[in-house]
N, C-alpha and C positions, 0 to 999 in steps of 0.2 A: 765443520764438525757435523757427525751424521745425527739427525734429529732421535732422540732413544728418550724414552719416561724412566721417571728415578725410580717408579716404582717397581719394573723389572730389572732396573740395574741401580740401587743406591749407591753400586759401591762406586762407578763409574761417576756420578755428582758428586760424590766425598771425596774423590779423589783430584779430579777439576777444579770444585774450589779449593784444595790444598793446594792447589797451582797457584792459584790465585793471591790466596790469605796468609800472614805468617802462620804458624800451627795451633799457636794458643788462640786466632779467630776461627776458626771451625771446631765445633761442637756438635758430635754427634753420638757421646754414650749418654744412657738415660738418667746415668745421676746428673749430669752437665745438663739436660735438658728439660730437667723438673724448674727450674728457677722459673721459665718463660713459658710453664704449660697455659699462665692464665693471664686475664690484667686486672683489673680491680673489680671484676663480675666474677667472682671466683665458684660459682654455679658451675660455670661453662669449662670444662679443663680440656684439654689435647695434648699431648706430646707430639711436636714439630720431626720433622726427617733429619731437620739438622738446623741448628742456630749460626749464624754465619756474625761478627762484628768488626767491622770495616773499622778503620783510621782514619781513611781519604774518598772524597769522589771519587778519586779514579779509580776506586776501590769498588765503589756502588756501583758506576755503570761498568764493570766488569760481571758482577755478579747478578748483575738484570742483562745483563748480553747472553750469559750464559743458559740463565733462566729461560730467556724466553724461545734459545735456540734448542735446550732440551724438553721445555713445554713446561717448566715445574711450575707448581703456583708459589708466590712471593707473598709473605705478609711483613708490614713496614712494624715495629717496635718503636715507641720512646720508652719513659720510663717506667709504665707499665701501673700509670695510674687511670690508667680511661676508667669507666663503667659501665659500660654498655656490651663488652665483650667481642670492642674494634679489633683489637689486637691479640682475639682466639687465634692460635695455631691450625694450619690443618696438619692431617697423619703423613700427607704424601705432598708435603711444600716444607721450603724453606722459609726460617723466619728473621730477618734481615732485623739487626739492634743496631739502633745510629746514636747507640749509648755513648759510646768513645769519640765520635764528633759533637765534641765540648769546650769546644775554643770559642771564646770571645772575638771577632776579628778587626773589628774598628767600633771605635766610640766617637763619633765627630759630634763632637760639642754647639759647632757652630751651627752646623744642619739640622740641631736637635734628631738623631739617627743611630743606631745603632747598627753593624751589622753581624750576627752570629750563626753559629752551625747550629742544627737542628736538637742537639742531645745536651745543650746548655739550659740549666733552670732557668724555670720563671724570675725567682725572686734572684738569682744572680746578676740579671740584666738589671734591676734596680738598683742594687748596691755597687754594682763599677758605674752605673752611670754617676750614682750619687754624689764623688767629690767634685764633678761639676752642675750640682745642683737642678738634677734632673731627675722622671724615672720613667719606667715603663707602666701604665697604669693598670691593665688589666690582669687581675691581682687572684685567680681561683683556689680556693679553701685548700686545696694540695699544693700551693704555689714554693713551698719550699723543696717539693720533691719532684715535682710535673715536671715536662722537658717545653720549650717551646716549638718544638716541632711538632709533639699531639696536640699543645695549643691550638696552631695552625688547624692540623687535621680535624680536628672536631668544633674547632670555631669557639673557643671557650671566652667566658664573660669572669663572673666570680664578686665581689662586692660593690664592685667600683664601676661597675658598669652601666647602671642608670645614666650616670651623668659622661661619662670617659667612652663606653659602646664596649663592643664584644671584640675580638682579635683581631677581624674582617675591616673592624674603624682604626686599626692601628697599627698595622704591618705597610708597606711602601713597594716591595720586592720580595723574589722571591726567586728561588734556584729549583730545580728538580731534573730528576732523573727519568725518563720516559723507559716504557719497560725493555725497550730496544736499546738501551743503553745512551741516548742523547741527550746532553746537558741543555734546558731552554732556560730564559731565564723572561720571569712573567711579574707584570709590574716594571715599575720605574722608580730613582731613588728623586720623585719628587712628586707631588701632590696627585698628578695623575699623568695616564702613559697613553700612546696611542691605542686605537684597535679596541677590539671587544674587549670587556671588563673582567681576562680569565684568571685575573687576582682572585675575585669573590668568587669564582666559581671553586678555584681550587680551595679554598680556604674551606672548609668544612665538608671535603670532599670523605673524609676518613681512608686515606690510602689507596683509595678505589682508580684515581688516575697518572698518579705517579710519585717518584720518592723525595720527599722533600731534604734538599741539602743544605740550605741555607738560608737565610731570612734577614730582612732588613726592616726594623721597626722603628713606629714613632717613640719618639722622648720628649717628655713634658717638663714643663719648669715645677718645681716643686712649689707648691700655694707657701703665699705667708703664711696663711695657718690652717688651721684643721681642728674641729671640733667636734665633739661628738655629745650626741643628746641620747639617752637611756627614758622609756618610756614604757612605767608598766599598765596591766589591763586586770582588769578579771574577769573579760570573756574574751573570747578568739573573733567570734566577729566584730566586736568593736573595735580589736585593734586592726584587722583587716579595714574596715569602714575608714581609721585614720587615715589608712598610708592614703585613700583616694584623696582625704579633704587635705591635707600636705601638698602633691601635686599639683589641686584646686586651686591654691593658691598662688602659685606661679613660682615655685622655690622648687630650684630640680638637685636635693641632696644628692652629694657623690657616691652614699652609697644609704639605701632603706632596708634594712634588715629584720628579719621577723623570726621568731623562735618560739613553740609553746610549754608549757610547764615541762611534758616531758623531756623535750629537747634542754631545757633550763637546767632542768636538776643534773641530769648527766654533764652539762658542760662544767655547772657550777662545781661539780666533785671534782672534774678531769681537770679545769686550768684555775681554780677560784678565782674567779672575774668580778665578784662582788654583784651576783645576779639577786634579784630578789625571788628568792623561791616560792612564796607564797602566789606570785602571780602566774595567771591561767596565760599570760603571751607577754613577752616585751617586742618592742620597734628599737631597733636602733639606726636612727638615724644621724650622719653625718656633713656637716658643714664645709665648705672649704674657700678659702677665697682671701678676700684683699682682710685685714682686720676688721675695716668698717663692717665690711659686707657681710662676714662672718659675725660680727656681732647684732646686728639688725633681724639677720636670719634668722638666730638661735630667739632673739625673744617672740618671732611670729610661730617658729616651730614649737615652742612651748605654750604660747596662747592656743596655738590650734590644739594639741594632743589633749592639754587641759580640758576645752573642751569637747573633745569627743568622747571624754569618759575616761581617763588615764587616772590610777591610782597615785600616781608614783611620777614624777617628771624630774629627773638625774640629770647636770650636765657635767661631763668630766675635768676635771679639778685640773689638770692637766697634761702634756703631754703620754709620762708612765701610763694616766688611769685609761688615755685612749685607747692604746696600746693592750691591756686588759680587758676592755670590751671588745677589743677585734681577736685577742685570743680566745676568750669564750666561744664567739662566734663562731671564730674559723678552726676552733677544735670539737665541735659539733659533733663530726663525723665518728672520727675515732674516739669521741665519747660515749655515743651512743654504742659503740662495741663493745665497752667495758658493760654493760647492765642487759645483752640479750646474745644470745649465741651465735645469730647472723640477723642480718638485718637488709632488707632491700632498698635502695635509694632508687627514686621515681623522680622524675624527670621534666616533669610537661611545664609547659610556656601558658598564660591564660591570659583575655584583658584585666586589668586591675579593678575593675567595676564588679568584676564576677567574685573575688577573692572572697567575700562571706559566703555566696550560694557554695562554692566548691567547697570551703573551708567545713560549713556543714555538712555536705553530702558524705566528705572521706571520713567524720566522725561517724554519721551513721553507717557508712557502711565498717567501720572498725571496729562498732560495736556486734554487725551482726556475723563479723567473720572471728571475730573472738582473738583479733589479732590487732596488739596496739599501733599506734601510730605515732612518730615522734616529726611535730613538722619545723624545718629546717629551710628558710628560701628567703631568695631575693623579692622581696616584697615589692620593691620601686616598679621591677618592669615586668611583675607578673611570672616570673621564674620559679615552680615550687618545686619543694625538692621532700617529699613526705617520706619518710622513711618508717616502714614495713617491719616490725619488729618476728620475727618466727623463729622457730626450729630444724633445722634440715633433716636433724637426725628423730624429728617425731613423724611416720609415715603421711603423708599425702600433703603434711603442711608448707612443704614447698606448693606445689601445686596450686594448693587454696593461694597462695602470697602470691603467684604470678596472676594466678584469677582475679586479684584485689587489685594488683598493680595495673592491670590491661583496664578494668574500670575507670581506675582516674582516669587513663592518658584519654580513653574514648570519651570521656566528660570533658577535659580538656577541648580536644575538636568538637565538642559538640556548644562549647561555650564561645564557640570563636578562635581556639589558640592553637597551640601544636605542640605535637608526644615528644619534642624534644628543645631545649632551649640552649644546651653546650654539652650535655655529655656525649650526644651523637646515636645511632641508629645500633652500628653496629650487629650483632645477634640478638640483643634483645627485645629490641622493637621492630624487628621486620615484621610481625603481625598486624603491630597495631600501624604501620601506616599505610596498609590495605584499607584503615579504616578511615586514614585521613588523604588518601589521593585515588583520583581514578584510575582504571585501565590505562586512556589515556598518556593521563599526566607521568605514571610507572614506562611506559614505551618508551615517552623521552628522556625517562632518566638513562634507561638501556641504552639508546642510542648514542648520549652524551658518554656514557661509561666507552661501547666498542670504541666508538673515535679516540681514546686515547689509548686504549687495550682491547683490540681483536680477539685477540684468544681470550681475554676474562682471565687471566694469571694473577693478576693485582690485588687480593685479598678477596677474592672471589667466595658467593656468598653471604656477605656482610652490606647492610645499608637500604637498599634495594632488593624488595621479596622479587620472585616470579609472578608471573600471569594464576601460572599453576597452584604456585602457594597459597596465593588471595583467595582465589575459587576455593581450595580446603576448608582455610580457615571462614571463610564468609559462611561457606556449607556451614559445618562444624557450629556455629556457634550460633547461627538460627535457628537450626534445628533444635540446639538444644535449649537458646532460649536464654543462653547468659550474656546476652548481648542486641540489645535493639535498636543502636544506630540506624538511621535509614540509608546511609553508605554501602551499610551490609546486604542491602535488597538485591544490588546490580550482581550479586555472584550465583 
């Protein structure tokens, strides 16, 4: 086929993949194409050339054969819960949904394994593993609507991952599509595989080196029990100060969860969890193990919160009231949408020893941008997730909310941690990780990108800034003086 860009002939790629696709998988009028203009960074919008939705492999490397022999750029879809703005569109690419590869395809019970297509839910892999008393652990606050294919992509954790790890501890294999259209298959369906380690690399690659089709995860045996401890405060650093002296102790809960007033009141309205409103933070920490061990735990985890200054020390009465506390939790998000018009969720990873110094800095700086803060995180493994309360539609207050958000993550790296812990780079934070890698360290990431995509077709843009970009933004924000990391010196 003669090499030609869609953008002097779209109709010649619409027409190609009509070759290709039944006709209800190619979408190219703009009402069909508003559904997939955004993912859950809904700042960022684009309308795509054309939305393409395969059924099969041989579907995908079909339409990355084509891709890359007409030059178009490809960006991969799951469900379109990312937030980082992984899975922005661009105007003059196609954007590939592996929504319809949603088959479950083997549950081997004996191998504790699973293996699925990329556009099946999180929380689906738990419930067919369940009636042989299994599940998939890593469990993120969207897990009832997330695909595990952006799982992959963005390496995602979510409450259970203190003690369980992030995606990267718990996939085995994995399939993909190279933008040349060839199926490799990386990883092995057993504890480890030959050759370099290019499971973890592709694993939070966000689409940048090719298209994930399928995946083979761990299955865990379901604990005898599961408990959960509720622990109020009436300050925020004290309850940060706990989560350290909990770990101190040699008790690695499955999952340490942290919430502040404001976060509390919104969940409390949105799933009634039985939060105590009054307090300034709750911990929810939980248990899991043999009975003994669960019961031994729960009374040290209560001696310790006690004393660190805990109002209020709750342990749930039984299975239902667990279950209430992890839906408060993990209705957070879209709680805090009901009570501010938009809201930005932030992202950055920190050591657990820093969680009071940060936990203070983002209140004063909330107070001096006039913009609240609702905080929302994985407390256990230094995961914060602050959420940015603002206006889009009052002028310049977007702006001021990206200005506040670029603060944390550069406090972040400067406390030891990094601008992202699972929701991934994406468009949003290519700025700020000119702040957290050098020159160097960015070449190798380029390099690593060409070796699997020469042309840069693969969601190109997204993840990794330029050379050029860094130098702007470095300029830019010395000169002005809203930013004085000393990382920013080298531009």
């Amino acid at each position: 086929m003669a090499s030609v860009s869609a953008e002097s002939s779209p109709n010649n790629l619409f027409n190609a993949l009509r070759a290709l696709l039944p006709p209800d998988s190619v979408l190219t009028e703009s009402e069909d194409l508003h559904p997939f203009e955004c993912d859950g960074l809904s700042v960022y919008r684009q309308l795509p050339l054309a939305v393409v939705l395969p059924e099969t492999v041989e579907q995908v490397q079909a339409i990355t054969r084509l891709c890359s022999e007409l030059g178009v750029p490809l960006v991969a879809r799951g469900a379109g819960t990312g937030l980082s703005g992984g899975a922005l569109p661009l105007a003059d690419g196609v954007l590939l949904s592996l929504a319809r590869l949603n088959r479950i395809l083997h549950i081997d019970a004996a191998n504790a394994m699973a293996t699925v297509q990329p556009g099946v839910r999180n929380l689906a892999i738990s419930q067919a593993a369940a009636p042989y008393g299994l599940y998939y652990a890593p469990d993120p606050s969207s897990q009832i609507a997330c695909s595990i294919g952006g799982n992959v992509a963005e390496n995602s954790g979510g409450v259970h991952c203190l003690k369980y790890g992030l995606t990267v501890h718990n996939i085995l294999q994995i399939k993909m599509v190279s933008i040349d259209g060839e199926l490799l298959t990386i990883g092995a369906e057993t504890l480890d595989a030959p050759g370099y380690d290019l499971l973890a690399l592709m694993t939070g690659s966000e689409g940048l080196l090719g298209i994930i089709v399928e995946i083979t995860v761990k299955l865990l045996p379901k604990p005898e029990r599961a408990q959960v401890v509720l622990a109020a405060f009436d300050d925020v650093v004290k309850a940060g100060e706990a989560v350290g002296a909990v770990i101190a102790a040699g008790i690695i809960p499955a999952g340490l969860e942290m919430m502040d007033r404001l976060a509390i009141s919104a969940a409390e309205d949105f799933a009634h969890a039985g939060y105590p409103r009054d307090a300034a933070a709750i911990l929810l920490c939980e248990l899991d193990g043999t009975n003994a061990e669960v019961s031994e735990h729960i009374r040290t985890v209560r001696e310790i919160l006690s004393a660190q200054g805990a109002t209020e020390v709750r342990t749930a009465a039984d299975e239902a009231e667990r279950q209430l506390f992890w839906k408060g939790r993990k209705s957070a998000f879209p709680a805090v949408g009901r009570i501010s018009p938009d809201y930005y969720c932030m992202d950055g990873t920190i050591p657990r020893r820093e969680l009071p110094h940060v936990l203070r800095q983002i209140s004063k700086w909330s107070e001096e941008y006039g913009l609240p803060v609702a905080n929302v995180f994985h407390a256990g493994d230094g995961n914060l997730h602050p959420l940015i309360l603002f206006d889009a539609n009052k002028p310049g207050e977007l702006a001021r909310t990206e200005e506040f958000g670029q603060k944390i993550l550069s406090l972040c790296v400067e406390v030891g941690g990094t601008i992202t812990g699972e929701h991934g780079v994406g468009m949003e934070k290519l700025d700020t990780m000119c702040v957290q890698f050098e020159s160097s360290e960015l070449n190798q990431f380029h390099a690593v990108k060409h070796a699997f995509d020469p042309r840069g077709l693969l969601n190109p843009g997204k993840a990794v800034p330029t050379l050029h970009r860094c130098a702007e933004f470095g300029a830019m924000h010395v000169h002005h003086g809203k930013l004085s990391h000393p990382e920013l010196e080298r531009f």
